[in-house]
C-alpha positions in Angstrom: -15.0 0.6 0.3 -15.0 -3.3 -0.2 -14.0 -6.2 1.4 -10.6 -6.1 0.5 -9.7 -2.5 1.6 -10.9 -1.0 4.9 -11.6 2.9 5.6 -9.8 4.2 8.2 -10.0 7.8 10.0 -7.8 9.7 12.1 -9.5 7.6 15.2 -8.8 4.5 13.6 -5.1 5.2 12.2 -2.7 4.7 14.5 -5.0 1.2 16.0 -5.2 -0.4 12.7 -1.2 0.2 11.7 -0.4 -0.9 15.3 -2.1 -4.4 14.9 -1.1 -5.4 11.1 2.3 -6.2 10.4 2.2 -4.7 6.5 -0.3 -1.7 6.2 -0.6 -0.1 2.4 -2.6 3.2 2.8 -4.5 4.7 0.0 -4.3 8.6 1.2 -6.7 10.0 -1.3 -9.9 12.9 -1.6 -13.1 12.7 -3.4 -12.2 15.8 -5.6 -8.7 14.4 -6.9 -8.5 13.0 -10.2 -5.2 11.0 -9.9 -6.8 9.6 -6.7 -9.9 8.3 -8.5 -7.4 6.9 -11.0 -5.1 4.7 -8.5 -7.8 3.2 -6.8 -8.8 0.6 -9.0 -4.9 -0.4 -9.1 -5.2 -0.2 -5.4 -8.0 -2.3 -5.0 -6.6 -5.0 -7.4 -3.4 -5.1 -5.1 -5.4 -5.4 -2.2 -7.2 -8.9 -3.6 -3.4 -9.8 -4.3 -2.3 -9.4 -1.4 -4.9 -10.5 0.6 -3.9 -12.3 3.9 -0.2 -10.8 3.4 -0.8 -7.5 3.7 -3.9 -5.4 4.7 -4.5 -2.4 1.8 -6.9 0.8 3.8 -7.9 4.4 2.6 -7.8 7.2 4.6 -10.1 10.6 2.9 -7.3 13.1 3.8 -10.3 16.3 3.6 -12.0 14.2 6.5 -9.1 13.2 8.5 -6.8 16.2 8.6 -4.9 15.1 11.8 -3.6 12.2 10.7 -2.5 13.9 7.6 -1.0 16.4 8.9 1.1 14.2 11.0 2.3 12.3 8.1 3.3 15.3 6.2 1.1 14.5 3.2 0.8 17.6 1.1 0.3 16.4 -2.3 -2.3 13.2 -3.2 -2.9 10.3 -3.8 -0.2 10.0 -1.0 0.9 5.9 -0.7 2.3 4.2 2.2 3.2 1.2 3.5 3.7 0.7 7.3 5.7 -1.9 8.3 5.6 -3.0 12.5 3.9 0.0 13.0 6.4 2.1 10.9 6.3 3.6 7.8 8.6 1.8 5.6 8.0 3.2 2.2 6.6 6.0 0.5 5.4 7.2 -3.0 2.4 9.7 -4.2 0.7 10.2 -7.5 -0.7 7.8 -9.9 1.1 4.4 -9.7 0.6 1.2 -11.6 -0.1 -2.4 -10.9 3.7 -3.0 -11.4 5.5 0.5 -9.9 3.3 -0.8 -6.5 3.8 -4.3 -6.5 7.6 -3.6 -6.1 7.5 -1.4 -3.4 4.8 -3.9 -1.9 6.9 -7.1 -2.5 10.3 -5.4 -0.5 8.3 -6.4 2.9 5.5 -8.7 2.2 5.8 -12.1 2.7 5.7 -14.5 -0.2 2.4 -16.1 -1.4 1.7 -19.3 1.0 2.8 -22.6 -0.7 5.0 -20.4 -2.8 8.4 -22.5 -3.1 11.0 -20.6 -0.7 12.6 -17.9 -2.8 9.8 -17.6 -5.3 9.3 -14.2 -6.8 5.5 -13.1 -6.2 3.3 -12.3 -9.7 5.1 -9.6 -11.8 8.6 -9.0 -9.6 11.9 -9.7 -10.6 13.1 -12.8 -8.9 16.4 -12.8 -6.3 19.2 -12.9 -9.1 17.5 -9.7 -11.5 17.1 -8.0 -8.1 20.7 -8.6 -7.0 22.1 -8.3 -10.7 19.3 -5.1 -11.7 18.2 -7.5 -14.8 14.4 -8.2 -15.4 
């Protein structure tokens, strides 16, 4: 991994969601092409958002419980946990931009942002409200 997005394991899961307040999991495998493919987006994000929200990876062939639980049965599986929840959901190869808005629903805005700031690449409050860009 790297210093921006932690490994976590089925014995590591449920401790690591529990004591973040925004959790983005990677669920990926070694053998899955789309999986190889999001991760560099992933890891990008992760920089981003660092401080705001923490971004792990969880190797689904090595940590069947925890998959299992979560109903994952397709990959790259990625979710965001919110209080210990999951909040929101989406699988297969996403971009820099198709993440950053599920990501910027619940994280916090950058600090010294001016209240009400849109973060890098979202629509502010009025194309949100109004659906423009």
């Amino acid at each position: 991994m790297s210093k921006w997005v932690e490994e976590l394991y089925d014995d590591t899961f449920e401790e690591t969601i529990a004591r973040n307040e925004l959790v983005f999991v990677d669920f990926y495998a070694d053998w899955c092409g789309p999986c190889k493919a999001v991760s560099p987006v992933v890891e990008r994000l992760a920089k981003e958002y660092a401080g705001r929200v923490t971004f792990g990876k969880l190797n689904t062939d090595g940590n069947p419980e925890t998959a299992r639980r979560l109903h994952i049965s397709s990959i790259p599986a990625l979710m965001l946990f919110r209080g210990g929840k999951l909040a929101t959901r989406t699988g297969g190869y996403q971009s820099d931009t198709q993440l950053r808005a599920h990501i910027d629903r619940y994280a916090p805005a950058p600090t010294g942002a001016p209240v009400g700031a849109a973060t890098r690449g979202s629509p502010g409050l009025l194309s949100r409200l109004f659906g423009r860009s």
